[in-house]
N, C-alpha and C positions, 0 to 999 in steps of 0.2 A: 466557774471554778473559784476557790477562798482558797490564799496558800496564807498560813497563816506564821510567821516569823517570828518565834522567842528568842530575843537574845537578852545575854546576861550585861549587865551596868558594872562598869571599872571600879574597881577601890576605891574609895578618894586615897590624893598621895597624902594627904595629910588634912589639920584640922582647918587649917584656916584654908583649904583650895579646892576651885570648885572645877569640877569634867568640866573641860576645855571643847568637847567633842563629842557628838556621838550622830552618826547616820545607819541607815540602813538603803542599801541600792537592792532590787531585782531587777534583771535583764529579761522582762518578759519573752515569751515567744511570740514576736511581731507576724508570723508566716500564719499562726495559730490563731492566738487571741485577740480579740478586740482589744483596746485603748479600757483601762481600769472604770467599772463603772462604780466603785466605793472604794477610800483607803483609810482604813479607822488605826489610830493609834493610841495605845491605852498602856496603864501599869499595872504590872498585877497585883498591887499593892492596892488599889483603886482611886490611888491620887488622881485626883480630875488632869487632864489636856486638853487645851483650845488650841483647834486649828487655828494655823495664820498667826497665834500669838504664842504658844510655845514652842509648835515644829512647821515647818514650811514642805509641802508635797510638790514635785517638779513629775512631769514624765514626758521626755523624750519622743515627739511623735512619730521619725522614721525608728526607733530603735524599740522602743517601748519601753526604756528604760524607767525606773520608777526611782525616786530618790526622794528619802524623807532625813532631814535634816534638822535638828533640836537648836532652837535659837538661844538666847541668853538666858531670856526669861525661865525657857524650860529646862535648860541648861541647872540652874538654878535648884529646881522644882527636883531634877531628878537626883542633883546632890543631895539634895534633903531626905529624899526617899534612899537613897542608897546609906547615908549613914541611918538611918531610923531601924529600915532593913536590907540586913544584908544580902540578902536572896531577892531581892525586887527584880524583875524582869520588863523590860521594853517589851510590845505585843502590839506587831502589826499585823492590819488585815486588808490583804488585797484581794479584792471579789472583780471578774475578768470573763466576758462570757465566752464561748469556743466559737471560733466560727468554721471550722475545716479540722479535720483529725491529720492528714497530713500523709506522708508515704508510711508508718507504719503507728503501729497504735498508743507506743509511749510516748507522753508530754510529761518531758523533764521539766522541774524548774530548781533554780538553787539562789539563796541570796546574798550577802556578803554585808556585815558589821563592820563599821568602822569606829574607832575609841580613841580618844585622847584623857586620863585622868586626872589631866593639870602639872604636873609635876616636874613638866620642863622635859620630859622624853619624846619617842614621834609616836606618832600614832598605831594602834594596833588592826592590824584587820583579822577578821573571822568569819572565813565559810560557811554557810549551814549547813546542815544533810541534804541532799540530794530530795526530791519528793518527787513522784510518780504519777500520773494521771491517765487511765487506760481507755479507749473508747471505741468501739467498732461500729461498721457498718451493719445492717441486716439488708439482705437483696430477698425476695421473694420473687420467686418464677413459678406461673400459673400454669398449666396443662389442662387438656380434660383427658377422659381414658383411653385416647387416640394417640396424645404424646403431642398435640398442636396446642401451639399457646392462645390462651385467652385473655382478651381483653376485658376492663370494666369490672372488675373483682374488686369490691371494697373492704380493706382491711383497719382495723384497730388495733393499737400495742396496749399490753396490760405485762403491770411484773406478774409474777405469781411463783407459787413451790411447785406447778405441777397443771396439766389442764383441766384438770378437777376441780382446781383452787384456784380462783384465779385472787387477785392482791389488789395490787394500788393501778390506778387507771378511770377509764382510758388516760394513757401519756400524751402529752402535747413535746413536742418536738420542733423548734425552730416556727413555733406558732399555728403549727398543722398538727390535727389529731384524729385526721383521718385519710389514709393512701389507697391512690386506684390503682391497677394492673395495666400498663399501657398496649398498643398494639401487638408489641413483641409477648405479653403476658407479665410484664416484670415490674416491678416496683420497688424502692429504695427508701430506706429510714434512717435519715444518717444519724452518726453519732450517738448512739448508746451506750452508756458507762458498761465496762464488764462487771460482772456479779460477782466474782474471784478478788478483785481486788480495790478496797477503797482506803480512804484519807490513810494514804500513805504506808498500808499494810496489804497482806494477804487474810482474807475471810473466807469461811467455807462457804463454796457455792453451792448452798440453797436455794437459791435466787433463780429464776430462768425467765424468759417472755415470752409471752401467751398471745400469739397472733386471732384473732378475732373476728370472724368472718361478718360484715355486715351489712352486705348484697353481693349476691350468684351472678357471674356471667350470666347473660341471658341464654334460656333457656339448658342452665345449670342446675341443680338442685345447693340448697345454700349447705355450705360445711354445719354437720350437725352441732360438733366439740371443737373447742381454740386448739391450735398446735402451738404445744411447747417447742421451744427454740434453746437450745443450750447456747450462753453466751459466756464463757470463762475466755479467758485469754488465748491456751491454747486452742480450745474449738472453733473461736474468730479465726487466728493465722492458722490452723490446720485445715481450711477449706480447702484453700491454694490448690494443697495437694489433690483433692477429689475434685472438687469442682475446675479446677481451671482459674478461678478466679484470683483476685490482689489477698495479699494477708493483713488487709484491715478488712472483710467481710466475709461475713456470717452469709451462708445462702439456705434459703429456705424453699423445698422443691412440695409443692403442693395440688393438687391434683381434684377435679371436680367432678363427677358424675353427671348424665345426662337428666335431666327432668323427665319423672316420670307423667307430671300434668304442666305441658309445656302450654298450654293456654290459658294456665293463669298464673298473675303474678306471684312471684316465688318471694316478696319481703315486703315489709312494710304495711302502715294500713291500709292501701288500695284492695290489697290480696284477703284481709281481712274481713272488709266491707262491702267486695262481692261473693264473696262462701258466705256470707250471713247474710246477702240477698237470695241466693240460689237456693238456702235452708229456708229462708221463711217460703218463698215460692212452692218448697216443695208440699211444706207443713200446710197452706193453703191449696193448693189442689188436692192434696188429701182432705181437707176437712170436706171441700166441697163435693169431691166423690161420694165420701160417708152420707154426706147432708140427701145428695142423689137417691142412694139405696135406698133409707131411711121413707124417704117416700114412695117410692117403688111399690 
């Protein structure tokens, strides 16, 4: 996750004096997010910043706090850009990877400016907007047409608009890009962005995911077409209701048919390369029949 912080640069109070101050704190979500693993800081103006010599980064390891801090040098740097122009903005980037969605699916975060102009007054602070981050669960539970869960069902996530179309994929997910069906039949894919809403807005969900069938229980037949999965916001939290389950997942109930040639392998190229032994076999005893008559 990049939450990306514009704030605005103070007046100067006058000609001869230079911002005395300028920070920016975010209180990450420590229960949620790992420990920042990038913080870039830049002006929109594209005056260069060097870490370490114009701004100092600090973050708090029990809290997660993040604090970036404009030292003299850059102190300096941004006076000069604020009188040049007057609209120049501070722009930081904190990039934070997820590791847990948590009891429900929004991840708030908000940051906090802090400003001195020089001019012998205190300092100013200023909240940002609020920004949003929504992410659910997908459960899939396997049956066959008896209503008994199966095990060994291997699936893959793909976005798409539909199971026709399938998109961008397969997904990799916490470094896994492919899930099996455990004893109970079930399997979990954590953490998937909803389609409903991104950086900081609502977007129409066009967007769904396309579960990917890519080995049958045994002696399953393999799903012919991906199942779409609606993942907007409310259809994450409105499982609850049907399903029984938490309103951070999505449950996906899917269902496998018996094989009708359960004596051979139903995927991959084992299943391949004996139907193209059992063909050529056949194609040779018939030629040798022919060859038979032929003499006869």
């Amino acid at each position: 996750i990049s939450y990306t912080i514009t704030g605005d640069v103070p007046k100067v109070a006058s000609v001869d004096t230079v911002i005395s101050k300028y920070e920016v704190t975010d209180d990450l979500d420590e229960t949620r997010l790992e420990a920042p693993s990038a913080i870039d800081v830049t002006l929109s103006n594209g005056t260069a910043l060097v870490a370490e010599t114009d701004y100092t980064v600090s973050v708090d390891p029990p809290t997660l706090q993040v604090k970036v801090a404009f030292t003299s040098p850059g102190l300096e740097k941004l006076t000069a850009a604020k009188k040049a122009d007057a609209n120049v903005k501070v722009v930081t980037k904190i990039t934070a990877e997820l590791k847990k969605i948590g009891v429900n699916m929004d991840l708030k975060n908000e940051a906090t400016t802090i400003t001195n102009n020089g001019g012998g007054g205190g300092d100013t602070t200023t909240p940002s907007n609020p920004v949003h981050t929504y992410h659910g669960n997908l459960r899939v539970n396997k049956t066959g047409d008896d209503k008994k869960p199966l095990a060994g069902a291997e699936f893959q996530v793909y976005e798409c608009v539909d199971q026709s179309n399938l998109g961008k994929g397969p997904l990799t997910v916490g470094g896994v890009d492919k899930w099996t069906t455990n004893e109970q039949g079930s399997l979990v894919i954590e953490s998937l962005h909803v389609t409903d809403y991104e950086n900081g807005a609502e977007v129409p969900a066009t967007k769904k995911y396309c579960l990917v069938e890519t080995k049958a229980p045994e002696g399953y037949e393999l799903l012919p077409t991906p199942v779409a999965v609606d993942f907007t916001r409310a259809s994450v939290g409105g499982t609850s209701d049907v399903e029984g389950d938490d309103v951070i997942t999505q449950v996906a109930q899917i269902e496998n048919v018996k094989s009708t040639t359960p004596n051979l392998p139903l995927t991959g190229g084992a299943g391949v390369g004996l139907l193209a032994a059992i063909g050529a076999a056949i194609v040779a005893a018939g030629a040798y029949i022919a060859r038979r008559l032929n003499r006869a």
